[in-house]
N, C-alpha and C positions, 0 to 999 in steps of 0.2 A: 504494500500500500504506500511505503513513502516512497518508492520511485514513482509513484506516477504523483505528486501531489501535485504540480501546477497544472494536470488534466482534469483532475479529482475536483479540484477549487471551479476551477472553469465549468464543466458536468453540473456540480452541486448550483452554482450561480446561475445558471441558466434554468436549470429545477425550480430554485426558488424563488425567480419572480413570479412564474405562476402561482406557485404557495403563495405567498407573501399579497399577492393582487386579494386573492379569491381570499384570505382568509383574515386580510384588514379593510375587503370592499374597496379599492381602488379602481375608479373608473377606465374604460376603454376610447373613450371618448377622447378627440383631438379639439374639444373646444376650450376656450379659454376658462372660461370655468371651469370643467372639470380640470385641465390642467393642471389650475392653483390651489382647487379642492385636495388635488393629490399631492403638490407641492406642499400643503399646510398638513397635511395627515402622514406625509415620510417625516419632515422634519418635529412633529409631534412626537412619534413613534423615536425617532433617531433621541430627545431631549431624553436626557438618563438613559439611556437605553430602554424605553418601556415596552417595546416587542419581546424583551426578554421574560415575561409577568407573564404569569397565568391569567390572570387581570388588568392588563396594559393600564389601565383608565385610574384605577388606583394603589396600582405599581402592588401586586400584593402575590405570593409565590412564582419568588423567581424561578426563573429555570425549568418552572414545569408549564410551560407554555403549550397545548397540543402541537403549535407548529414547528416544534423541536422533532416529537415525534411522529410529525409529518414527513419532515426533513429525512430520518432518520430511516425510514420505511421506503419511501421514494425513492431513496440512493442507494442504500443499501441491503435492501431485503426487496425489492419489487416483484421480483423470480425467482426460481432454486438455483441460480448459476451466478445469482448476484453473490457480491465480497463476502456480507454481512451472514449469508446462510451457506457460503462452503466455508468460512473462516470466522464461527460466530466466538469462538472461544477471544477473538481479539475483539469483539463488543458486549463483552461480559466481565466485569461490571464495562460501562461506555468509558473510555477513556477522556479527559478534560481537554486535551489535545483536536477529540470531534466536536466536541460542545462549540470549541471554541472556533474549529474551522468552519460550525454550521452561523453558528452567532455572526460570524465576521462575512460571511456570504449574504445574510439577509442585512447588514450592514449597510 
């Protein structure tokens, strides 16, 4: 897995704008309003880190966000030939190392 990490980072980034649209409601829309709509809800989202919350809105269980284990499913368990279920012993417990390269992806 760390040889490949700047394909890994790339892969997971591209995964999780869809996460991250659909599961903070960001619009598709190229009008200026929603635009700014979306511009004021990343950088809300970005102030402390509150994507991180289970409860973005009043910042309350970090870490257990579902779209952690969104994240987490989507990259690496989607199939039986994915990393995460021919090599699950290396996501048992999850290592801080993923948290932290899923965290910095939806970033």
């Amino acid at each position: 897995m760390t040889r490949r990490t700047s394909h890994v980072h790339g892969e997971l980034k591209t995964k999780m704008r869809a996460l991250t649209a659909s599961f903070f409601g960001f619009r598709t829309s190229r009008s200026t309003v929603a635009i700014k709509q979306n511009r004021d809800l990343a950088e809300s989202l970005k102030d402390g880190s509150c994507f991180a919350f289970k409860d973005w809105e009043t910042k309350r269980g970090i870490y257990k966000t579902e779209l952690i284990q969104s994240a987490i499913n989507n990259m690496w368990f989607a199939n039986r030939s994915d990393e995460g279920v021919i090599h699950g012993r290396y996501f048992n417990p999850l290592p801080v190392e993923l948290l932290a390269l899923i965290l910095t992806a939806v970033s």
